[in-house]
C-alpha positions in Angstrom: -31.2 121.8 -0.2 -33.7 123.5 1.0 -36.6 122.4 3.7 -40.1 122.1 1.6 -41.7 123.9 4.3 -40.6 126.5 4.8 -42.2 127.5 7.7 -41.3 124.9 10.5 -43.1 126.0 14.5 -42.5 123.6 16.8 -44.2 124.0 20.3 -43.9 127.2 20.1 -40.6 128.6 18.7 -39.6 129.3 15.5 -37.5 126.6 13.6 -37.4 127.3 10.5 -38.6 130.7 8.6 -37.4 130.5 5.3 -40.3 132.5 3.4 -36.8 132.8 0.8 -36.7 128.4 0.2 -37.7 125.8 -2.5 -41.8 125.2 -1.9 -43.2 121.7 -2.6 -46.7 121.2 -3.8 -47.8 121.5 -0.2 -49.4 123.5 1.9 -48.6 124.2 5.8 -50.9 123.8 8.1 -50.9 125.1 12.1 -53.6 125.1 14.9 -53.7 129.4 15.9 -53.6 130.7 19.4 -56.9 129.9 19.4 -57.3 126.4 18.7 -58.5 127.0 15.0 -57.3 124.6 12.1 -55.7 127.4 9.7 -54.0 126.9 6.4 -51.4 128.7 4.0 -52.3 127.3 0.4 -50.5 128.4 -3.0 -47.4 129.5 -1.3 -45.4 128.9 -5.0 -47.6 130.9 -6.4 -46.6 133.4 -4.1 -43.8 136.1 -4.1 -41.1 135.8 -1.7 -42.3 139.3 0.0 -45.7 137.7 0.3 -44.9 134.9 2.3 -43.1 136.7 4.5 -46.1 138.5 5.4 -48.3 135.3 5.4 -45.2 133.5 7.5 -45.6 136.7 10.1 -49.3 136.5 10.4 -49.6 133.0 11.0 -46.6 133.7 13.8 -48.1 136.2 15.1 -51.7 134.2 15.4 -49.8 132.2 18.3 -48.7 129.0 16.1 -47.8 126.4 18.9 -47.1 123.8 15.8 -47.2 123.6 12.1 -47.2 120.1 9.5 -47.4 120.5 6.2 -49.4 118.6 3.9 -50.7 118.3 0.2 -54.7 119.0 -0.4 -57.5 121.2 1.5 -60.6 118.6 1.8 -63.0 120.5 3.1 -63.0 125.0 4.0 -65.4 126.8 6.1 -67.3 123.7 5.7 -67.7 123.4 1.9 -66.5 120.3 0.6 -63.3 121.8 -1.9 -62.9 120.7 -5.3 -59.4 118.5 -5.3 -58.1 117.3 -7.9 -54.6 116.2 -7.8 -52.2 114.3 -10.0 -52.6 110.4 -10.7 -56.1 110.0 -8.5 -57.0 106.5 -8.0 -59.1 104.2 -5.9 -56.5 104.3 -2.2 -56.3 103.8 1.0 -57.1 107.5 2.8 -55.7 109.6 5.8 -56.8 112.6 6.7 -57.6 114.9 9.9 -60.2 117.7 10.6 -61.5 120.3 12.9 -65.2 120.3 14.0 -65.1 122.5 16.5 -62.7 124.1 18.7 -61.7 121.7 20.9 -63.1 118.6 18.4 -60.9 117.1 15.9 -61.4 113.5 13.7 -58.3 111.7 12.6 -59.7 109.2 9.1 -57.4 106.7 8.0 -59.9 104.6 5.5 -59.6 100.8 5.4 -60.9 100.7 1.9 -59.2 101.2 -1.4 -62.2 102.6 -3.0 -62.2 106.4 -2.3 -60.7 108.6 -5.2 -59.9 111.6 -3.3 -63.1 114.0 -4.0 -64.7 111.4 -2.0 -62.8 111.5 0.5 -63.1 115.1 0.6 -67.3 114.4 0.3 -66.9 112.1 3.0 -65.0 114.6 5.7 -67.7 117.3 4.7 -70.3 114.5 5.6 -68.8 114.0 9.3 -68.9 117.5 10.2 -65.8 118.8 9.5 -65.3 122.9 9.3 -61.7 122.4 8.1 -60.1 119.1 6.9 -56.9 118.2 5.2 -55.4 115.6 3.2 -52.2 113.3 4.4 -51.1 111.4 1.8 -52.7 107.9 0.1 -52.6 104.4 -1.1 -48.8 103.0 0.3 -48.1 105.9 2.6 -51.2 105.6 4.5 -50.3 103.8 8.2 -51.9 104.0 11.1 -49.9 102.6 14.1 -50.5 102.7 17.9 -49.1 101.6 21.1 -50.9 101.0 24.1 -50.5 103.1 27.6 -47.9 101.4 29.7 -46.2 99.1 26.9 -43.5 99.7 24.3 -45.0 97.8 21.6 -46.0 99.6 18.7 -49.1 97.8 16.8 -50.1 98.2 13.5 -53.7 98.8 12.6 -53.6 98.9 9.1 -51.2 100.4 6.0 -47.6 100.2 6.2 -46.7 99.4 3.0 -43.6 101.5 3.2 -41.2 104.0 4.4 -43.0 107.2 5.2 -41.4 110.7 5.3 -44.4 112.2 7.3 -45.9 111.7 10.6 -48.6 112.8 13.0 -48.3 111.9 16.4 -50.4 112.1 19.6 -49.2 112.0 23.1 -50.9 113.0 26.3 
């Protein structure tokens, strides 16, 4: 088995950089040396010599942390064209880059956004660079308050997830 990824930085070192393994329909997203939302789309339709140039470059950009996700909402930003298997009215989550130092996590608490709107609606916020999570069961957004070890559930949950995004100061 192979990890989907691929290409796995984690605060700073190298993990995993396997430009060799199985690629999912994802694409692998990482914040540069200069606090710039990047991403690596297509990587299956690239050759394995390829990635291990793009893998380099993104390395060598000063890649503190990468996550890999499914759709680009919004590029240099343009509102992107999505279309993805089985679209339907869901729940949305999604995160973005307005400026350097200015980033918007969405998690929708509607079930009426196919995903072009969603995409439409990330464009409308400001967003140079936005990205996808995943939507309708997946979606969660959980919290827990300084100085407590109770973790609260603002909305979603509807089941296991396999993907996670976390904050910390």
């Amino acid at each position: 088995f192979k990890e989907p990824s691929s290409l796995l930085v984690y605060n700073g070192k190298v993990i995993i950089n396997d430009y060799d393994a199985y690629l999912a329909n994802t694409v692998i997203y990482y914040l540069d040396g200069s606090n710039q939302l990047n991403y690596i789309p297509k990587l299956k339709s690239k050759t394995a010599a390829e990635r291990k140039t793009i893998f380099q470059n993104a390395i060598d950009s000063g890649v503190y942390n990468t996550f890999a996700f499914n759709a680009v909402l919004v590029a240099n930003s343009k509102a992107q064209t999505v279309k993805i298997n089985n679209d339907y009215y869901a729940l949305r989550q999604g995160f973005c880059q307005v400026d350097t130092n200015n980033f918007i996590l969405v998690t929708s608490d509607t079930k009426k956004w196919y995903i072009q709107d969603f995409a439409n609606f990330m464009k409308s916020i400001g967003c140079k660079t936005a990205v996808n999570f995943d939507g309708g069961g997946s979606v969660a957004l959980l919290y827990k308050k300084k100085g407590t070890n109770t973790i609260n559930v603002l909305t979603g949950n509807q089941r296991s997830l396999s993907s996670v995004m976390y904050f910390t100061e």
